[in-house]
N, C-alpha and C positions, 0 to 999 in steps of 0.2 A: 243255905242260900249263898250267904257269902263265900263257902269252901268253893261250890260250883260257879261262882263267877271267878276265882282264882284260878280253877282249872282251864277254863275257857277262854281267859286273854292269856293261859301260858301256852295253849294251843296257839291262837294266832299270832300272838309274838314267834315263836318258834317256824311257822308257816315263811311266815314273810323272812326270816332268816335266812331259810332255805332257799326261797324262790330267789332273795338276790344273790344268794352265792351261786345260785345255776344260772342269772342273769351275768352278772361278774365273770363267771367261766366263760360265757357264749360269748362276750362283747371283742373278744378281738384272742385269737388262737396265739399271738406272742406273748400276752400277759399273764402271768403268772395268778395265782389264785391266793389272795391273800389270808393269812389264818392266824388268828390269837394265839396259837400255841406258843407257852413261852419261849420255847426253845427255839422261835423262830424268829422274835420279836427282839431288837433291843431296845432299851427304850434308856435318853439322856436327858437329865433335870436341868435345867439352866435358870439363876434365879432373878433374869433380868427380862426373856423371854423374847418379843419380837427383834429381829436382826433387818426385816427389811425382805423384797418380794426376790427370792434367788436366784435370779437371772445376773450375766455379768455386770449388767449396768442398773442393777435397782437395788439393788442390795444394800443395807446401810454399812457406812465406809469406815467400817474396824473386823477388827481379824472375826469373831465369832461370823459377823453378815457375809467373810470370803468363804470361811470353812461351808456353809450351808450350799452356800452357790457350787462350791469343792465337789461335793457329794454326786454332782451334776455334771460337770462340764470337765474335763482334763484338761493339762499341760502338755509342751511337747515331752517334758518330763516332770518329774515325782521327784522324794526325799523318802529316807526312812531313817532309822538310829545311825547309819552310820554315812549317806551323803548321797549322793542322783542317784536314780534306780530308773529303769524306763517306764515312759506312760506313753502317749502317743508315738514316739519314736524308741523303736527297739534300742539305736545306739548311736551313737556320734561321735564326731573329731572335729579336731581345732587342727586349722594350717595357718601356721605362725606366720610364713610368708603372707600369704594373701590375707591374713589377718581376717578369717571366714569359718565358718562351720556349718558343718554338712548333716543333716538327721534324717538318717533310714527308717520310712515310717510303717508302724504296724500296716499290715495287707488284714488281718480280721476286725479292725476295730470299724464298728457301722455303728449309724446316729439312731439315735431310738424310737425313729421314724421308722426306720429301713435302711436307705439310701448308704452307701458305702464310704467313708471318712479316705478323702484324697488328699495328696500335696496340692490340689486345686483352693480345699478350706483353709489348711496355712495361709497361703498367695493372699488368697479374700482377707483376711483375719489381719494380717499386717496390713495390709491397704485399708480397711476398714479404720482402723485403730488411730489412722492418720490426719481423719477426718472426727473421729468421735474416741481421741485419748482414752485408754483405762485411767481410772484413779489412780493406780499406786506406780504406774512403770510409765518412764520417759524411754520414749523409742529412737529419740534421732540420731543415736551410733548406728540405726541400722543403714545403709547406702540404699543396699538392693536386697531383695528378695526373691530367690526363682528359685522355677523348677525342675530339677534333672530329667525328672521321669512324675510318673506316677506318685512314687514310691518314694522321692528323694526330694529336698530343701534345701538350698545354700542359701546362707546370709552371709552378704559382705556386708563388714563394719567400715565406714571409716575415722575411728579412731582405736586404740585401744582400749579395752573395759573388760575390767577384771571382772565385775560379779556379773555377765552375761547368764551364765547358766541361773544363778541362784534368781535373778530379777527379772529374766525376758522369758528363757525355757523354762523355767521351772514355776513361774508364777501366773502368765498369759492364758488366759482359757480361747481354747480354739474354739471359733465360732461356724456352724456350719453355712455354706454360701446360698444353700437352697432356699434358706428360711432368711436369714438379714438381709442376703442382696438390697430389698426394697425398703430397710426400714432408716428412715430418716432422724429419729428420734426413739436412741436406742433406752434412757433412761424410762422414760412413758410405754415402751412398748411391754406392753405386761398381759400379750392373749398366752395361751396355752404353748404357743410355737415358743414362746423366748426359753422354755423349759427344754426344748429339748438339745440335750447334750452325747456326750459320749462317753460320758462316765458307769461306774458302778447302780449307781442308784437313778432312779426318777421320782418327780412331784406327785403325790396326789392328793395334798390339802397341803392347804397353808391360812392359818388363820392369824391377821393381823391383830386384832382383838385380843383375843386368848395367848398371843405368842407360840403356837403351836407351829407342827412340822409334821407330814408326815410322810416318810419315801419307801417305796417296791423297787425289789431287787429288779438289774436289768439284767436276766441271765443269760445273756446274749454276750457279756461284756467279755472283750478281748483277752482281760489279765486274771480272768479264771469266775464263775458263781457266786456269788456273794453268800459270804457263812448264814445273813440274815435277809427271812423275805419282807420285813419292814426293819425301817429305822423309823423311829418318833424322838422330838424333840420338844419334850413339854414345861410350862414356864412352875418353879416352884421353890416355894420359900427357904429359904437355910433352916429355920426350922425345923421343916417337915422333912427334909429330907434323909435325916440318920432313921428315923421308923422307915421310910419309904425304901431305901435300902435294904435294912432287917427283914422286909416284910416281901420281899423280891417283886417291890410295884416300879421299880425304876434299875434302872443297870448301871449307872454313873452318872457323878455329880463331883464337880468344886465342893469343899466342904473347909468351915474354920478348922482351925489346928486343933482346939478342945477336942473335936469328933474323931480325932485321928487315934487315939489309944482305943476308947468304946467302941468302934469299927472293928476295928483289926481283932479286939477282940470276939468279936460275936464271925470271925472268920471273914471279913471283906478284905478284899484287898485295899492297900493307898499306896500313892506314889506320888514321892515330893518333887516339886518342878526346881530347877533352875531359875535363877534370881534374873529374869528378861521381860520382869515388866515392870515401870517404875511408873512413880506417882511422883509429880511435879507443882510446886509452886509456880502459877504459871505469872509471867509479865508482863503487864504492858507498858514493854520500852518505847511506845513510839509518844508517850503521853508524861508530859513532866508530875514529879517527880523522877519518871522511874525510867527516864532516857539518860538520867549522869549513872554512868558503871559503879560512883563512889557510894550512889542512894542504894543501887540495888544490893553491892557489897554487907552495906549495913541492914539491909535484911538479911542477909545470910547466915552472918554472925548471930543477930536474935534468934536464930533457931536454934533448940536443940534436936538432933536429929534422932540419936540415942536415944533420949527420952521419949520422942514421938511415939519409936515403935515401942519402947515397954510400956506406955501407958494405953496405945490404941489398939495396937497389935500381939499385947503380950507377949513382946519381944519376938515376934515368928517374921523374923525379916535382917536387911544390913542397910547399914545406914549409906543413903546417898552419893554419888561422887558428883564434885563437882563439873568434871570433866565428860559426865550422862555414863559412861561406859561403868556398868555392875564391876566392884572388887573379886569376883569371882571366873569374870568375863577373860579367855583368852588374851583380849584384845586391851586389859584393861593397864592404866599410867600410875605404875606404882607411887609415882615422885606426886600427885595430887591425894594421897590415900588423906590425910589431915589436913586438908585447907580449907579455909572457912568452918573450923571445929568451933564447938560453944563455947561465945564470948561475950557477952552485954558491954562489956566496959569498951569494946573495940567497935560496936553500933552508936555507943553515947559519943563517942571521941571522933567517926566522921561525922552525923549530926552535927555535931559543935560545929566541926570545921567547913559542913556546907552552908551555915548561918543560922539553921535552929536555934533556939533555946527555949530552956528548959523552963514552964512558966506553970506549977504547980502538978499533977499528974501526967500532962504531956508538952511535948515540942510543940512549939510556935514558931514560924518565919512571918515577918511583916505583919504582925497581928491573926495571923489562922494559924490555928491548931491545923497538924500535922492529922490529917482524918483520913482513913482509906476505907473501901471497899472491899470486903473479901468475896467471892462468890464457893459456893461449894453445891456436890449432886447431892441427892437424897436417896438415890438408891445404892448407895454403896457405904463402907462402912459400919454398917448392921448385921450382926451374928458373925463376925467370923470375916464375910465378905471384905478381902484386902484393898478393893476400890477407897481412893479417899471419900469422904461422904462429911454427914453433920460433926461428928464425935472429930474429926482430925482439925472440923473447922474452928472447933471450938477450943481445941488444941494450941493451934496457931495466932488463934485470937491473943489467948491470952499472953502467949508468949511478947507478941509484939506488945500490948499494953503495959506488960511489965515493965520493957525500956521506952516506954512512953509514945506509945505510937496509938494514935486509935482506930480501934477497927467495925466497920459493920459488918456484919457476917448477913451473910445474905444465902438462905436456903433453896436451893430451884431443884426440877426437875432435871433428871442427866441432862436430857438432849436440850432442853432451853440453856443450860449454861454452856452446853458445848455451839450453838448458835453464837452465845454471848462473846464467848472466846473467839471465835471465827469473824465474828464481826467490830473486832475488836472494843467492843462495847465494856470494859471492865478494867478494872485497876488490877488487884491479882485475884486469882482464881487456882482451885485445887483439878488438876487433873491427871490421868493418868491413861495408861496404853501398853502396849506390848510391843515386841520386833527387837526386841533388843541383842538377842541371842542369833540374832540373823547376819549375813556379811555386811562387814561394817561400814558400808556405802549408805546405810542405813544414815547414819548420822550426818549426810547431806541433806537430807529431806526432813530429820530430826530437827535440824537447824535453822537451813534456808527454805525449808519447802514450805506452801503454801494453807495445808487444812491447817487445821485447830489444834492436830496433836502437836504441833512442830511450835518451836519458839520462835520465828520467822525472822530470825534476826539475820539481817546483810548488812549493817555499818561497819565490820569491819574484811576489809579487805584482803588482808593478811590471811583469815580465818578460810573467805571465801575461794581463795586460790588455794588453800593446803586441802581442801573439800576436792575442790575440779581435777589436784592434779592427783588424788591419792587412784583414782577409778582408774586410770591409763598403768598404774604400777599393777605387774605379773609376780614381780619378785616378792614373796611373803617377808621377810627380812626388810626389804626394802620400804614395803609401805606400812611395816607398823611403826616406823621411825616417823612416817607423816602422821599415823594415827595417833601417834602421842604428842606430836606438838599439836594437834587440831583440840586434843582435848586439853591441854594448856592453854589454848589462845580461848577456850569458851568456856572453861573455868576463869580466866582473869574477867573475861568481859558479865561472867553471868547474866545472860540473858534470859532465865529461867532459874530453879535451886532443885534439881532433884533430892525428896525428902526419907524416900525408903524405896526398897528394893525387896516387897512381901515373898513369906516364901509361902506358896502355894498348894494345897492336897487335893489332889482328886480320886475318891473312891469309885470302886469300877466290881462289876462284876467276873468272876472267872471265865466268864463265855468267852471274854476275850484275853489278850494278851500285849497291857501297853506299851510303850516303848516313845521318847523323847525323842523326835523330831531334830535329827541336828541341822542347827541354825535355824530354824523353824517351818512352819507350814507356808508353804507358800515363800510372799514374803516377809516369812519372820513371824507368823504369827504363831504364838509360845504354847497355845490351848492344845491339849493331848486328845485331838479329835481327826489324827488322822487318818483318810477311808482305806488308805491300805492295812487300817483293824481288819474290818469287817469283808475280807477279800481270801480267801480260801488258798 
């Protein structure tokens, strides 16, 4: 009896199979017919999982929530290992005179609607952007925007600005006009329409809950078939993921540095990133203590940075600069390589000299002990995972109690302390980010700009003019001479203490072929998820 009712729901299970796969066929003759076969399927473990709903404007606001939306929507151009490649416009020029540039736009690339991708959506797209800013790019060098033809785009600037291609073309998703024209309230707008793009891929689940993803090939798409007729992006543990690998349920994953010999040898591939994403001791300079440069000096000195990463990291990382720019980094100021190195006795000796003292385990001024706050995430930090998390908090703790500082450590969820940071609700806090491998305009917004990753500091003036005038320099020689004194002026002021620069593995299946991103995805973002992979 039992065999025969097993026989009978494998009939109807298999029935209904079929009927929606010839349901799925019939619903629309551009869609491609989705199918499990492995060799069709890539599938990417991520072990943090929801990124936010992948439209341009709902996405949560870090590199992994831009890559998802990526998958979707194009630029007027692209990156790959070695610098711009075209995406929406076959090619371009700069005219130095007119201080403008012109992009001849693909004639096949159509929206995944139908409807055919003009210099009309550009036009739209910057006039939109006016009224409802992207998150990561300031537009006001652009003067004007127009259209030659069809086919064509000039933007006048009026200023000079050196990273235009890497921050405006190359990171802007063009929005189509048919679908936004009427939307007033682009972050909220989350019907089926906000999904469609001009990309490789499209949406067909996304689950907030689960942190799932799941995209069909748009074979329609201008820059060739997509290798794969799904991508998946599903949420899972450091753990599980060296079986999940072995076992060919997953195609790549971030993985800690332990997994990287085990891997390689059971045949996966790994490939170690570039040191462009850092973790920061973050400040709150607007709030005394930590508004005199001398106090937050003497935190810097109580760190060891060295030891951080061999004791959290098992040494799989470089220690900090103070100046934010990685020692490995083009860009980076050799003459800060050792400043603020580990010192206790140079944290006790400005102490003294701001008026603490020293009144049995810790500093006292006017009868209060010296008591901070630390905040750190919870999901980082565990197995491998280079994000600071509990283990660095606990790190840190101890370090400052040692020179007599006391600390509460305070455990949150990521995103409640990155609230806390943003609102500047917090004395210091552990946090971290990517973009650093990006053009170094970066470090304007690293500094003065406004989210949570940034250390938001504008008190000094000096700082803030070497920031505005570095974007206007074309000449490379010329502006890494501003780059290096910018990062001396915010090394002396420490507004922040970059504490490690992890170094990163992600193992990948042979399906594909990865390759580093130079200066990174988008803007800057460091994760080896870029969709010209999965592009034929």
């Amino acid at each position: 009896m039992k065999l025969s009712y097993l026989r009978q729901s494998i009939r109807v299970i298999f029935c209904i199979i079929v009927v929606a796969a010839l349901l799925w066929g019939c619903s629309s003759s551009k869609q491609p017919v989705l199918t499990d076969a492995k060799d069709m399927v890539f599938t990417i473990a991520d072990h943090t999982g929801d990124h936010g709903f992948p439209s341009p404007f709902a996405h949560y606001f870090r590199g992994p929530g831009y890559l998802r939306m990526s998958f979707i929507f194009d630029a007027l151009i692209w990156k790959d290992d070695k610098g711009y490649i075209p995406a929406l416009a076959e090619s371009w020029e700069y005219n130095k005179e007119e201080n403008s540039y012109v992009f001849h736009l693909q004639k096949k690339a159509t929206w995944h609607d139908g409807p055919k991708f003009t210099a009309k959506d550009v036009i739209f797209t910057f006039e939109y952007l006016k009224q409802h800013p992207y998150y990561t790019t300031n537009i006001s060098m652009i003067k004007q925007v127009e259209a030659l033809n069809e086919y064509e785009v000039k933007f006048y600037l009026d200023r000079l600005y050196a990273p235009f291609l890497d921050t405006i073309a190359g990171t802007i998703p063009i929005l189509p006009e048919h679908i936004w024209k009427g939307v007033t309230d682009p972050s909220n707008f989350r019907q089926k329409e906000a999904l469609i793009g001009t990309g490789p891929f499209r949406l067909v689940d996304y689950s907030k809950e689960n942190g799932t993803y799941l995209y069909e090939a748009y074979n329609e798409y201008y820059q060739g078939k997509p290798k794969f007729q799904q991508i998946k992006m599903v949420k899972m543990n450091v753990e599980m993921v060296a079986a999940a690998l072995k076992q060919k349920q997953i195609d790549m994953a971030q993985i800690p540095p332990e997994l990287v010999k085990p891997l390689e040898q059971a045949g996966i591939k790994v490939m170690a990133m570039p040191h462009d994403w850092v973790a920061n001791l973050v400040i709150n300079h607007r709030r005394e203590p930590f508004n005199n440069k001398e106090f937050r000096r003497a935190l810097a000195y109580a760190i060891d940075r060295k030891a951080l990463i061999e004791t959290t990291l098992r040494g799989e990382g470089i220690a900090g600069n103070p100046g934010l720019v990685p020692a490995d980094n083009e860009w980076f100021n050799p003459a800060l390589k050792d400043l603020y190195a580990y010192d206790p006795a140079k944290t006790e000796s400005i102490l003294s000299s701001l008026g603490y003292v020293k009144n049995g385990p810790y500093w006292e001024k006017n009868g209060q002990i010296l008591e901070l706050e630390l905040l750190a995430g919870n999901s980082g930090g565990s197995g491998g995972v280079d994000e600071p998390g509990e283990r660095h908090g606990e790190f840190i703790k101890s370090q400052l109690e040692e020179v007599g500082i006391k600390v509460n450590l305070c455990i949150l969820e990521s995103k409640t302390a990155d609230s806390r940071i943003n609102e500047w609700n917090f004395d210091l806090a552990l946090n971290s980010h990517g973009g650093l491998g990006a053009d170094p305009d970066y470090l304007k917004n690293e500094i003065m700009g406004k989210n949570f990753n940034s250390a938001r500091f504008q008190d000094n003036e000096t700082l803030a003019k070497l920031l505005n005038q570095q974007v206007s320099i074309l000449d490379k020689t010329e502006r890494r001479q501003l780059i290096d004194k910018i990062q001396a002026e915010y090394a002396d002021e420490v507004p922040a203490v970059p504490l490690y620069y992890p170094t990163r593995y992600y193992a990948y299946s042979p399906k594909i072929s990865l390759f580093i991103t130079k200066q990174g995805i988008g803007l800057g973002v460091p994760i080896p998820l870029n969709k010209m992979f999965f592009i034929k």
